[in-house]
N, C-alpha and C positions, 0 to 999 in steps of 0.2 A: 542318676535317675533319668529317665526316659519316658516320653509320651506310649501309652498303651494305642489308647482311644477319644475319639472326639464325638461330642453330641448333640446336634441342634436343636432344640425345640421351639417350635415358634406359638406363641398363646398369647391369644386376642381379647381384652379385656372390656366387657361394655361400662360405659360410661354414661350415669344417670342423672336425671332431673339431681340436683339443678344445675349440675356439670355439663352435661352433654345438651346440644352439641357445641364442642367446640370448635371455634372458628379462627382460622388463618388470613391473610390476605390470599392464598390460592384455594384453600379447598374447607369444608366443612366434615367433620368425622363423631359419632356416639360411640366410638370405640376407639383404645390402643393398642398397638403390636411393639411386641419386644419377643427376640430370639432369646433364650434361654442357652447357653454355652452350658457342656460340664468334660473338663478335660480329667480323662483317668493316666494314672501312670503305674509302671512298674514298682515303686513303693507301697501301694497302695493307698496315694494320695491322692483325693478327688477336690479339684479345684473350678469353681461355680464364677462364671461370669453372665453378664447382660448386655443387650442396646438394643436399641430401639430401630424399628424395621418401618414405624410409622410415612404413607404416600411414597413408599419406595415401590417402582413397578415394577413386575415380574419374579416377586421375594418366593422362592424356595428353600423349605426349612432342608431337604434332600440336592440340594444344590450347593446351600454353604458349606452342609454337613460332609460332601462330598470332597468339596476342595479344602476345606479344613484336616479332615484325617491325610488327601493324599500330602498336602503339604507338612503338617505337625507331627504324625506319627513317627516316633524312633527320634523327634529332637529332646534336648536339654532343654525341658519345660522353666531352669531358674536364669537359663540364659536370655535376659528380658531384652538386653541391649541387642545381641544377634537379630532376635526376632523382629527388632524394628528396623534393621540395615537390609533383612532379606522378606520380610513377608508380603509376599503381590497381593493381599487383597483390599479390597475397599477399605476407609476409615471407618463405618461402625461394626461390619463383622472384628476384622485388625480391634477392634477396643472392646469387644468381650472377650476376642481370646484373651485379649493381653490380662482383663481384669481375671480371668481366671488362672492364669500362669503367677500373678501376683496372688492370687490366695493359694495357690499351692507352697510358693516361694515360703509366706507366712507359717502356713500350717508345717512345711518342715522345718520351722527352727520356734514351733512354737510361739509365735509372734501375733500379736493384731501387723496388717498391712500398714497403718498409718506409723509405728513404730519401725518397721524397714524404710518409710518413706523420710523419715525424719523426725520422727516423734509426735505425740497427741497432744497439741494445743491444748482441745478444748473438751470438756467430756460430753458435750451434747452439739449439734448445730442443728441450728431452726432452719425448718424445711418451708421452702417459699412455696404460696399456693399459685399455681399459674391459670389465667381467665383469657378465654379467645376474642375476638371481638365481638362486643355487643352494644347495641343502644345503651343511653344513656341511663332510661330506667333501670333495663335488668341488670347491668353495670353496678347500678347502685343494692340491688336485691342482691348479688351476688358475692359484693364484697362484703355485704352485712354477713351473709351466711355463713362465707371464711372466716372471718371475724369470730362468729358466735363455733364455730370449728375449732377455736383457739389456735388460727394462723395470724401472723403479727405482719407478716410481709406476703404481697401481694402484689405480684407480676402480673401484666396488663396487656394486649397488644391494641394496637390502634388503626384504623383502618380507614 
């Protein structure tokens, strides 16, 4: 099996009352960015990754897209170890291909990915809600809100 095609898509997601905005110690943003990965192959297997592009500067969805095919096209999309000995690019484009070469992996042997990884603990995991920094009031309005969201856990930054 072999890589056909690489595809980048970059989609910006705005983020509302009473999420947004969210705050870092460096910057403040009402939106998120995440690169959309979809690698096609000679089987006809399409394998779907993500990461996030968020205060990264100078981000081109035709720029990763560019060095992604000239690099992946015509490899062995299940050879996961190779790809981490030889591929030049940064750590978050590098971890959507990869999550995408692992759903292809899965889908040709019929598999969930957690089952090549070593098998599925658990059938559900609770997803943390994350909160930027804020005063202590909206701190408290916010966590209420998670809360009433039915989030159990709740990641904080502090500033």
């Amino acid at each position: 099996m072999r890589v056909t095609m690489v595809t980048v898509t970059v989609v910006e997601v705005p983020q509302r009352a009473p999420l947004a905005p969210y705050r870092s110690h460096l910057r403040a943003s009402s939106t998120t960015q995440s690169a959309i990965v979809r690698v096609d192959t000679d089987a006809g297997i399409t394998g779907w990754g993500e990461h996030n592009i968020n205060f990264l500067p100078n981000i081109s969805a035709r720029r990763m897209e560019h060095d992604a095919r000239s690099w992946l096209i015509s490899r062995d999309p299940q050879n996961i170890s190779r790809f981490h000995q030889e591929c030049p690019f940064e750590s978050r484009l590098k971890s959507g291909i990869e999550l995408a070469l692992w759903d292809i992996c899965g889908k040709s042997v019929g598999q969930p990915v957690a089952v090549l990884l070593g098998g599925i603990l658990r059938e559900r995991v609770e997803v943390a809600a994350c909160m930027g920094i804020q005063s202590y009031e909206r701190a408290k309005e916010m966590a209420t809100w998670y809360v009433e969201q039915g989030f159990g856990t709740l990641k904080t930054k502090a500033g």
